[in-house]
C-alpha positions in Angstrom: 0.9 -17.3 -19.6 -0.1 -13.8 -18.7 1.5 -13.9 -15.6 4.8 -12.1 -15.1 7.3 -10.0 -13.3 8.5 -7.4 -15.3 8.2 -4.2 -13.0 10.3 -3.6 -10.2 10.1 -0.9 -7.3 12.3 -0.1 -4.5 10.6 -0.7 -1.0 11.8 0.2 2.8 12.8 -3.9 2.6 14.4 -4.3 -0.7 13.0 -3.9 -4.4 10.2 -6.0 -4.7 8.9 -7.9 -8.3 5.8 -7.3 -9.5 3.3 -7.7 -12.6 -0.3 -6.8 -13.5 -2.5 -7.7 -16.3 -6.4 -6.4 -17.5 -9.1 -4.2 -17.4 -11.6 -2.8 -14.5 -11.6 -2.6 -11.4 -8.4 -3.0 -9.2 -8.3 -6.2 -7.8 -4.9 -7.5 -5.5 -3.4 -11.1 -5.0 -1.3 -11.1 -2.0 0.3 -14.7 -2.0 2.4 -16.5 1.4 4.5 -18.7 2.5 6.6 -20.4 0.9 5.0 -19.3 -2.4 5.2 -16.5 -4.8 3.0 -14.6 -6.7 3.7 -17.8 -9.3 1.6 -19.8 -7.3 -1.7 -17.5 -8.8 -1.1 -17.9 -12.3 -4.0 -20.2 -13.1 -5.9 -17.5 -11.7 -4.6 -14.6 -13.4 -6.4 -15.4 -16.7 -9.9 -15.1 -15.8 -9.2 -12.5 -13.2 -8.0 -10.4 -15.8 -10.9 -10.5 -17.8 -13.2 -8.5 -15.2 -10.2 -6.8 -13.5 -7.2 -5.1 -13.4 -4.9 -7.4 -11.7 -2.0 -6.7 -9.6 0.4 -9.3 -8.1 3.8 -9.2 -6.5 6.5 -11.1 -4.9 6.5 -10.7 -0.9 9.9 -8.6 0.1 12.6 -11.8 0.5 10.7 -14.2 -1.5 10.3 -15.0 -5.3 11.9 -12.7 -8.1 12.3 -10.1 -5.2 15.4 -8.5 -3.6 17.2 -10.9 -0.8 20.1 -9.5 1.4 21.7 -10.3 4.7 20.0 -9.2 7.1 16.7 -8.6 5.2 13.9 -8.2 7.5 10.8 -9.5 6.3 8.7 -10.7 9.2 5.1 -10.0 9.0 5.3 -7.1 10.6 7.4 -5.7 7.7 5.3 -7.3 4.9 2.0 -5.4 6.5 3.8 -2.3 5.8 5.0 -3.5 1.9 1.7 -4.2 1.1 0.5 -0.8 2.2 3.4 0.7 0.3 2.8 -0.9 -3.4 -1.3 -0.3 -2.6 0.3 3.6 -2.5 2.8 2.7 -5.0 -0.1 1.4 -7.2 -2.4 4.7 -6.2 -4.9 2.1 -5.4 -7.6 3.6 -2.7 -9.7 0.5 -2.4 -8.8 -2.6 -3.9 -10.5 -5.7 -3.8 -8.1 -8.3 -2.5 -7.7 -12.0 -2.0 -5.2 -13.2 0.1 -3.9 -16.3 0.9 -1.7 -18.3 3.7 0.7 -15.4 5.4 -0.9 -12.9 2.8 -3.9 -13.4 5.6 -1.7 -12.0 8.3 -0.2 -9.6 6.0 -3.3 -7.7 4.4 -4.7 -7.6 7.6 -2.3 -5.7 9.3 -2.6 -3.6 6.4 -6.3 -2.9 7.0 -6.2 -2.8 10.4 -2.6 -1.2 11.6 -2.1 1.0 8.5 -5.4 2.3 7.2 -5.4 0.4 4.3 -9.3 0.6 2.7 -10.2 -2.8 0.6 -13.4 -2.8 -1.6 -13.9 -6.4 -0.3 -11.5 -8.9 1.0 -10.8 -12.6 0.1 -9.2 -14.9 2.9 -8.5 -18.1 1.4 -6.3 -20.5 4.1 -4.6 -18.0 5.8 -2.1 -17.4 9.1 -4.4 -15.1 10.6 -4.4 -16.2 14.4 -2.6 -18.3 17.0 -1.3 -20.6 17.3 0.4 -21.2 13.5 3.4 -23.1 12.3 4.4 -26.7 13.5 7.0 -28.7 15.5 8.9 -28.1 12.1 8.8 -24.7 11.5 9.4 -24.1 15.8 12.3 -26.8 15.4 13.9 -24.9 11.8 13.5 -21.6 13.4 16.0 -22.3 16.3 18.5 -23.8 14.6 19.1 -21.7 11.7 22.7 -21.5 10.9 22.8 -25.4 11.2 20.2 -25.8 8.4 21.5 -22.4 6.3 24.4 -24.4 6.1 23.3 -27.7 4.7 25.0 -29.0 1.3 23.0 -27.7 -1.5 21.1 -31.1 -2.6 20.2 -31.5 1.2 18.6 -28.2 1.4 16.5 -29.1 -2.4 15.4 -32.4 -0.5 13.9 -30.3 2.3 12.3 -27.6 0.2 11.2 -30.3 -1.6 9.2 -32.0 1.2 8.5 -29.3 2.7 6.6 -27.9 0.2 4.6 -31.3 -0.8 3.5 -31.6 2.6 1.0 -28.9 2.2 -0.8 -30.5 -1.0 -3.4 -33.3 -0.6 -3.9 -32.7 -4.6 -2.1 -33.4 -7.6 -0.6 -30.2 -9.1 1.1 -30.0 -12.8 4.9 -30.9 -12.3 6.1 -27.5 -13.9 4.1 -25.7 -11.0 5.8 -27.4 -8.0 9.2 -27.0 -9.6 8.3 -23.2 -9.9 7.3 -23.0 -6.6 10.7 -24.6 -5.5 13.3 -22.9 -7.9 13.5 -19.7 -5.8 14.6 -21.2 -2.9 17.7 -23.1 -4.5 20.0 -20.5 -4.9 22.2 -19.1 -2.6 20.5 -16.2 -1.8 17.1 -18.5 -1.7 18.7 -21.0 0.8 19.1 -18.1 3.1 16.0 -16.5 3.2 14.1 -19.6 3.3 15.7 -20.1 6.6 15.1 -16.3 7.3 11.4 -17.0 7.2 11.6 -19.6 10.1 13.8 -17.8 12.2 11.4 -14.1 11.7 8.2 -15.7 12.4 6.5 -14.3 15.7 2.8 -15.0 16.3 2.9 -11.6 18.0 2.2 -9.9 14.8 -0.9 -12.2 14.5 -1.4 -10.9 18.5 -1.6 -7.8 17.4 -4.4 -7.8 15.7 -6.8 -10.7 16.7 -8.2 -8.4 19.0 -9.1 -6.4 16.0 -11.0 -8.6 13.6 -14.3 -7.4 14.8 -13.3 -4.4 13.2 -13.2 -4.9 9.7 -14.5 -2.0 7.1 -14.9 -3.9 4.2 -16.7 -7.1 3.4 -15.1 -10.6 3.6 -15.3 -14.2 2.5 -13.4 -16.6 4.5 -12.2 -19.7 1.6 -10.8 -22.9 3.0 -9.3 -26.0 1.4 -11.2 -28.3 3.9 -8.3 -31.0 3.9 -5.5 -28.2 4.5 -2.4 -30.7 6.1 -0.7 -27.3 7.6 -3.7 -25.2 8.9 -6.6 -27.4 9.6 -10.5 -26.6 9.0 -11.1 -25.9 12.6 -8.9 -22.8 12.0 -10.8 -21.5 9.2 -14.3 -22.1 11.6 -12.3 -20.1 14.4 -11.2 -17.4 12.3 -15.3 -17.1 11.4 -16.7 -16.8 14.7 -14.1 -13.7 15.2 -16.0 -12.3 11.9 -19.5 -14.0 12.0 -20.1 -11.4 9.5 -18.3 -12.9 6.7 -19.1 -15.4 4.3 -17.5 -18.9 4.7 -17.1 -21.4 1.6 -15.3 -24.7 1.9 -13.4 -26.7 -0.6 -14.0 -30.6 -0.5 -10.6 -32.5 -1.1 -8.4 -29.7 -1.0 -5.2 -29.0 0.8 -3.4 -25.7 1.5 -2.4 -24.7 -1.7 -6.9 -24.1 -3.7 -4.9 -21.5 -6.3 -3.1 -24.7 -8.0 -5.2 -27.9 -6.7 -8.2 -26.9 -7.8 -8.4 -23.3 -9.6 -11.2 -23.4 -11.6 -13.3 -24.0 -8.5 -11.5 -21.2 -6.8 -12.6 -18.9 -10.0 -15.9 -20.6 -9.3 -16.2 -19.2 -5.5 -14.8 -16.3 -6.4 -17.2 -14.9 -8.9 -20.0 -14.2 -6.9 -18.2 -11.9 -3.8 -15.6 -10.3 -6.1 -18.3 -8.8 -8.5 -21.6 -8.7 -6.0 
């Protein structure tokens, strides 16, 4: 597996994990939530092959620092991103993002005069309204779920984290994708997450959106259980200059359901 974490640099929220792999041009996975940058492995390969790839765990999430107290609202990850692009000295990545990595990247771009080559936006938060009953429910009652017995809390991650597939992934993937979130300091800032989500840093730049500097290509998996199709096709009419691929029989997670026809979509924009 060519994906790992074995760099590590302090940030404004925390020290954040991060890997990269290849050759060529500079190309940037920004992942969301409640993933990792694990959750682009199958990816990482090919990629690698035609680019240089970076990939990193969000401030609060993965192999990256957790504290009390830790902000890491979308507001803060906009600026992370920004700092690892100048971290990186990369002046204009290409860079797919996916689910809050929408959100995130695009405050970037838009808020802190972050310059992309191209930009992938494959199922992402990107405008309101986002999250569920759920999520709203979790993120006002915090400190009664942060406080759940430890095999309660894997149970929710658990099903929480199934709900967004419609697609068989390999078993050692999902538990990957839950592991972070078991420890202590995971149990917390899953919870964190709920309680620091704010649509008004989705608000913020909506308005926006018709002022992109780079081109994009909008990917959805057209069977997404958490954001449905119809927010993919609103998300287009707000940049009718993108391009807009769908992925039959897909949920919310294309990376691991179906990667090598992600790779497939991919090739064309990324090296056009």
């Amino acid at each position: 597996m060519i994906w790992k974490l074995d760099q590590s640099t302090a940030t404004p929220a925390g020290a954040v994990a991060w890997g990269s792999a290849g050759s060529g041009p500079p190309l940037v996975l920004a992942h969301g939530w409640p993933w990792s940058s694990y959750s682009w492995h199958r990816l990482i390969p090919a990629l690698a092959e035609r680019f240089t790839v970076y990939w990193y765990d969000m401030s609060g999430y993965g192999q990256s620092e957790k504290y009390a107290d830790q902000r890491t609202g979308l507001d803060v990850q906009g600026q992370i991103f920004a700092f690892m692009l100048h971290h990186w000295g990369l002046n204009t990545p290409r860079v797919i993002a996916h689910d809050f990595g929408g959100a995130t990247t695009l405050r970037a771009h838009l808020l802190h005069d972050c310059v992309y080559d191209r930009l992938v936006l494959m199922n992402v938060v990107a405008m309101r309204p986002w999250g569920s009953d759920f999520f709203d429910h979790v993120g006002r009652h915090v400190d009664a779920f942060t406080g759940l017995p430890p095999h309660i809390h894997e149970a929710v991650v658990r099903a929480y984290i199934k709900g967004a597939l419609v697609s068989q992934i390999d078993s050692d993937d999902f538990e990957a994708l839950v592991a972070p979130w078991l420890s202590a300091e995971g149990r917390i800032s899953f919870y964190r997450q709920f309680a620091q989500a704010d649509e008004r840093y989705t608000a913020e730049v909506e308005p926006l959106f018709g002022n992109m500097r780079c081109p994009v290509q909008i990917m959805w998996g057209e069977d997404d259980p958490w954001i449905p199709l119809a927010r993919g096709r609103a998300l287009h009419e707000l940049m009718p200059d993108a391009g807009f691929e769908t992925l039959p029989g897909v949920g919310h997670l294309p990376q691991l359901e179906a990667a090598d026809r992600v790779l497939g979509a991919l090739s064309v924009f990324l090296e056009d």
